[in-house]
C-alpha positions in Angstrom: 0.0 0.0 0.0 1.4 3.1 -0.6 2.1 6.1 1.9 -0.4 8.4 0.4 -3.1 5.3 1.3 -1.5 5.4 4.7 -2.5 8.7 5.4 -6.0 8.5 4.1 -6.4 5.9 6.8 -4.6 7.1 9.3 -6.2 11.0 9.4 -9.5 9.4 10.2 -8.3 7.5 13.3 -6.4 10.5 14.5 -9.8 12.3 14.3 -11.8 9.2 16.0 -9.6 9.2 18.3 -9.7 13.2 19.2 -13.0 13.2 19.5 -13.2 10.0 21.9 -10.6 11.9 24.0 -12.3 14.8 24.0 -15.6 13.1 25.2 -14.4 10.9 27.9 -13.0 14.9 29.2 -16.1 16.6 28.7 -17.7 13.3 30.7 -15.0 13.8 33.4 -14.8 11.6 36.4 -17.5 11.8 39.3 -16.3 9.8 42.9 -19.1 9.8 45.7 -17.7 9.6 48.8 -20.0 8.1 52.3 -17.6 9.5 55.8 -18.5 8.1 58.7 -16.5 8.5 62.1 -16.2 5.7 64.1 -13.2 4.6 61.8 -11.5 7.7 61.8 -7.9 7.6 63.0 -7.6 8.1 67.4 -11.4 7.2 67.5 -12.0 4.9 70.8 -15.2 6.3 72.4 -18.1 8.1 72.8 -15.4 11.1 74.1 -14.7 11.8 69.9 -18.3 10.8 68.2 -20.9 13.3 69.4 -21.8 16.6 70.6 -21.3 15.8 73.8 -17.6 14.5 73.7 -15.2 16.7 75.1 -12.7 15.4 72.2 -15.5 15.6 69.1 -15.2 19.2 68.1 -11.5 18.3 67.4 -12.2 14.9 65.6 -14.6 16.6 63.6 -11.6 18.5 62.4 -10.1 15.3 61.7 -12.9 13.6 60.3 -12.7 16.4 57.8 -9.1 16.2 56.8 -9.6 12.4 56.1 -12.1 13.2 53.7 -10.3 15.9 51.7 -7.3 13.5 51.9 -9.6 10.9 49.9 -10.4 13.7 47.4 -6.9 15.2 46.6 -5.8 11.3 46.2 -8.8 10.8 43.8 -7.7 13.6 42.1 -4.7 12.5 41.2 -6.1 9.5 39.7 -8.2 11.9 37.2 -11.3 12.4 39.3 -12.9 15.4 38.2 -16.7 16.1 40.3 -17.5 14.6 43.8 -20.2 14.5 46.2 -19.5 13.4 49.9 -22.4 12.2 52.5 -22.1 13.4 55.9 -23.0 10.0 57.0 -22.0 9.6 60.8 -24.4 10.7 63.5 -26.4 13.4 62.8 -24.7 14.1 59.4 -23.8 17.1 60.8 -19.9 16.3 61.2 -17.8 18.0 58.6 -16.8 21.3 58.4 -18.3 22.1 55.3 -16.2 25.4 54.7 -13.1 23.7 54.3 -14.3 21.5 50.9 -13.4 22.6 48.0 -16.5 24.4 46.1 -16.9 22.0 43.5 -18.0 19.3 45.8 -21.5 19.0 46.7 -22.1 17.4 50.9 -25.0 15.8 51.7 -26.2 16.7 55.2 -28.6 15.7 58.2 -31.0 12.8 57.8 -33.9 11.1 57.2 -33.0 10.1 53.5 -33.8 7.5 51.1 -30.4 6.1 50.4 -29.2 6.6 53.8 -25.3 6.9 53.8 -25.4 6.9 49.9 -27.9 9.5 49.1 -27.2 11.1 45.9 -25.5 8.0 44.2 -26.6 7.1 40.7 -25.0 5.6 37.4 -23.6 8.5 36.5 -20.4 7.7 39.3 -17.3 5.8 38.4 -16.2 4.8 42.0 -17.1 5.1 45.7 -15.0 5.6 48.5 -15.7 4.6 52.2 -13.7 7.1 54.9 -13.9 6.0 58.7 -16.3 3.1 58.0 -16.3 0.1 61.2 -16.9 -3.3 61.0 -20.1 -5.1 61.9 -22.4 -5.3 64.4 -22.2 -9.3 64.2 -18.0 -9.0 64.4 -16.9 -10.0 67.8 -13.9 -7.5 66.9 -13.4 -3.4 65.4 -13.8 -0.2 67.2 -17.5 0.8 68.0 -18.5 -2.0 65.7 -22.5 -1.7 65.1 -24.7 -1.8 62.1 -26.4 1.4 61.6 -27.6 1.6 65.5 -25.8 0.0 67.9 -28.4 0.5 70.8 -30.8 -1.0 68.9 -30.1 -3.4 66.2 -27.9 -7.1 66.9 -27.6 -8.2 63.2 -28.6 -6.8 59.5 -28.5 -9.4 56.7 -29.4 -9.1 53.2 -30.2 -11.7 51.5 -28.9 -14.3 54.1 -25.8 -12.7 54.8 -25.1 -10.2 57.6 -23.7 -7.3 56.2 -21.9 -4.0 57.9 -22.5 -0.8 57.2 -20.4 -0.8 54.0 -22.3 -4.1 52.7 -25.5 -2.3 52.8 -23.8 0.9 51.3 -21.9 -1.4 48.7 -25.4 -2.5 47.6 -26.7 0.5 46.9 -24.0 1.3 45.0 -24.5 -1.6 43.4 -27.8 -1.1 42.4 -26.4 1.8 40.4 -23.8 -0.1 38.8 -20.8 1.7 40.6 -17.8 -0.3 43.0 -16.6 0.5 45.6 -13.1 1.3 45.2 -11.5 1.9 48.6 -12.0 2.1 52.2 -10.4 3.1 55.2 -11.2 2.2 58.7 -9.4 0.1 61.6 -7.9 -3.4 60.1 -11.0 -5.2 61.1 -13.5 -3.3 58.9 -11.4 -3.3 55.9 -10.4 -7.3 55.8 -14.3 -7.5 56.3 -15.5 -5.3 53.8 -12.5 -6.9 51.5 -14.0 -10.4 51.9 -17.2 -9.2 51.5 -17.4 -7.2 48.5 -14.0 -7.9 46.3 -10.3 -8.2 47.5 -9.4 -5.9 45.0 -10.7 -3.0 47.4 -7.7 -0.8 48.4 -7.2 -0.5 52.1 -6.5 2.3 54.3 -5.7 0.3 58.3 -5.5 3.7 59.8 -5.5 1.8 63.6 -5.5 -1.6 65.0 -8.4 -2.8 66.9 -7.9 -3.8 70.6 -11.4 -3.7 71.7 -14.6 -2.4 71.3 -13.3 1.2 72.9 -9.6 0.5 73.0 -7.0 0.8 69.4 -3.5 1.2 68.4 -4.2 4.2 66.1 -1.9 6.1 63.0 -1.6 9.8 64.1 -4.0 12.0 62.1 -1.6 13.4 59.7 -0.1 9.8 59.4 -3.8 8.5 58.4 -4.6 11.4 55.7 -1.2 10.1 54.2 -2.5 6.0 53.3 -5.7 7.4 52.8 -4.6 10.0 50.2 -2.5 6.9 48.9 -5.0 4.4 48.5 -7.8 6.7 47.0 -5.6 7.4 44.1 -5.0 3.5 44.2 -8.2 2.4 44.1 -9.8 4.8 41.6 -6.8 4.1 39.4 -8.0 0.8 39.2 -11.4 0.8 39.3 -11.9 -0.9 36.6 -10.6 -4.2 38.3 -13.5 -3.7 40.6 -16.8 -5.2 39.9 -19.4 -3.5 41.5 -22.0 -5.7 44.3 -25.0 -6.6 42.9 -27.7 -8.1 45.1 -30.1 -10.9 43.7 -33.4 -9.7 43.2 -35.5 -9.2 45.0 -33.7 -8.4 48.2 -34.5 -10.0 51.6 -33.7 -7.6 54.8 -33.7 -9.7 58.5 -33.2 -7.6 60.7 -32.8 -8.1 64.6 -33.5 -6.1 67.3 -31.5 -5.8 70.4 -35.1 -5.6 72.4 -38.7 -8.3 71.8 -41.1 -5.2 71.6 -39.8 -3.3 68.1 -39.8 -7.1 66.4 -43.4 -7.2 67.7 -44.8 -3.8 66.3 -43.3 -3.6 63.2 -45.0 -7.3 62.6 -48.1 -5.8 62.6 -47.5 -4.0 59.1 -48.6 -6.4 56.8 -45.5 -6.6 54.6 -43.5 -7.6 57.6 -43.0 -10.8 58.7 -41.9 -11.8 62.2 -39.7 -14.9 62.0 -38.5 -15.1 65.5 -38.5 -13.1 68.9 -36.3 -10.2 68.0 -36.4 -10.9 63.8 -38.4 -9.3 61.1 -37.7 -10.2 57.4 -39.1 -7.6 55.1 -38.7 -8.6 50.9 -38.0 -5.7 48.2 -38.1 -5.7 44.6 -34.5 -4.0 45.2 -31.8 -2.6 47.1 -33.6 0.7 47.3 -36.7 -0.7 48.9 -34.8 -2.0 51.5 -32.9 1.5 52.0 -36.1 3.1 52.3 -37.4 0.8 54.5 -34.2 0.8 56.8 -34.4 5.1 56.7 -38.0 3.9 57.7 -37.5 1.7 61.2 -34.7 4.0 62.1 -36.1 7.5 61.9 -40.1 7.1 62.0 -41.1 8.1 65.9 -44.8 9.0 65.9 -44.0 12.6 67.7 -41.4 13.6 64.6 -41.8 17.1 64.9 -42.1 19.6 62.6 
């Protein structure tokens, strides 16, 4: 073939492959990013997780830097939009005037999707910050499953699940993995076996005991974290996202016999034993909704 026939081909693909570029820029890269608290770096107690703490005004601080550690990492691994959920407590955590202003914080509860609101299939990845391990672990710092006065065990279809199983899901649903998350070595080995081993890891501290940990100093922490956000969005295409089977069977247990007994009275819940209630969705976000449901409705919600 001759060079002139060469060129005629070879303009076109230049130009293809231009415009391809140009669209996958345009597109950009969107993260979502759920913080909790409980596995942020020096976290033992009660003293650093509410109001109330004489340490939690300063571990919001750090809570905060954690987060923005996540983003700068994503950034370097081409992340281009983000939106972060103020997911421990009451959602009221972060400092929101040191983001950024091109990320958008969800705040304050009751909402649909939970510790994922505002996910959808328009993300490429989602990073966990501070996430614990399980309410059914016997080990992790402050390890619970969305309330740990109330509930003894969340499953989903069969399986008990932590908080980042039934955020995984979600994200799921949407067709997004989750790419990385950071927490004491307990929550991320279980998350890892959970969802996918491909997960990267940020052990910011050592679990001892429920209140007790051999923690990374803040600084220290923002530095894996920072590392393994760019990590994992750099290869989240490794990751497959969790899928649920449909439709999607909650159990959920109660710590105490009388919330199992009232909530059997709503005909689409079924009371399989003392402290269990099994309620069946078409999909993961029926079961969100009806987890925002048992764990916010209080017949004297004012306003």
């Amino acid at each position: 073939m001759r060079k002139t026939a060469y060129r005629s081909l070879l303009v076109p693909l230049l130009l293809i492959l231009a415009a391809s570029t140009s669209a996958a820029a345009q597109k950009g890269l969107k993260v979502y990013i759920s913080a909790d608290m409980e596995g942020i770096a020096g976290v033992v107690t009660a003293d650093q997780l509410g109001p109330t703490g004489f340490e939690y005004n300063r571990f919001r601080e750090f809570m905060t830097s954690s987060v923005l550690a996540a983003i700068e990492g994503a950034r370097e691994a081409g992340a281009t939009e983000f939106v972060v959920s103020d997911s421990h407590g009451n959602g009221e955590s972060l400092l929101i005037d040191r983001f950024p202003e091109d990320v958008t914080i969800v705040r304050s509860w009751p909402r649909p999707l939970g510790m994922m609101e505002g996910i959808d299939s328009t993300f490429d990845a989602v990073l966990f910050v501070g996430y614990h391990a399980a309410t059914t672990n016997p080990a992790g710092v402050r390890a619970h499953t969305l309330s740990s006065a109330h509930y003894a065990a969340v499953k989903l279809n069969g399986v008990a699940v932590p908080e980042g199983g039934i955020s995984a899901a979600i994200a799921g649903h949407f067709g997004v993995p989750v790419v990385m998350i950071s927490g004491d070595n307990v929550a991320v080995s279980e998350t890892q076996q959970l969802i996918d081993r491909n997960i990267a890891g940020a052990v910011v501290k050592r679990a001892i005991g429920f209140h007790s940990a051999a923690t990374l100093t803040p600084q220290a922490a923002e530095k894996i974290i920072r590392a393994q956000a760019k990590a994992g969005v750099e290869r989240r295409a490794q990751i497959k996202p969790w899928v649920l089977k449909k439709p999607v069977r909650l159990d959920l247990t109660f710590k105490n016999y009388r919330p199992a007994e009232v909530m059997a009275l709503l005909p689409i819940i079924q009371r399989t034993d003392a402290h269990t209630i099994r309620f069946d969705g078409k999909d993961m976000l029926e079961v969100s909704r009806m987890l925002e449901f048992i764990g916010e409705y209080s017949s004297d919600l004012t306003p």
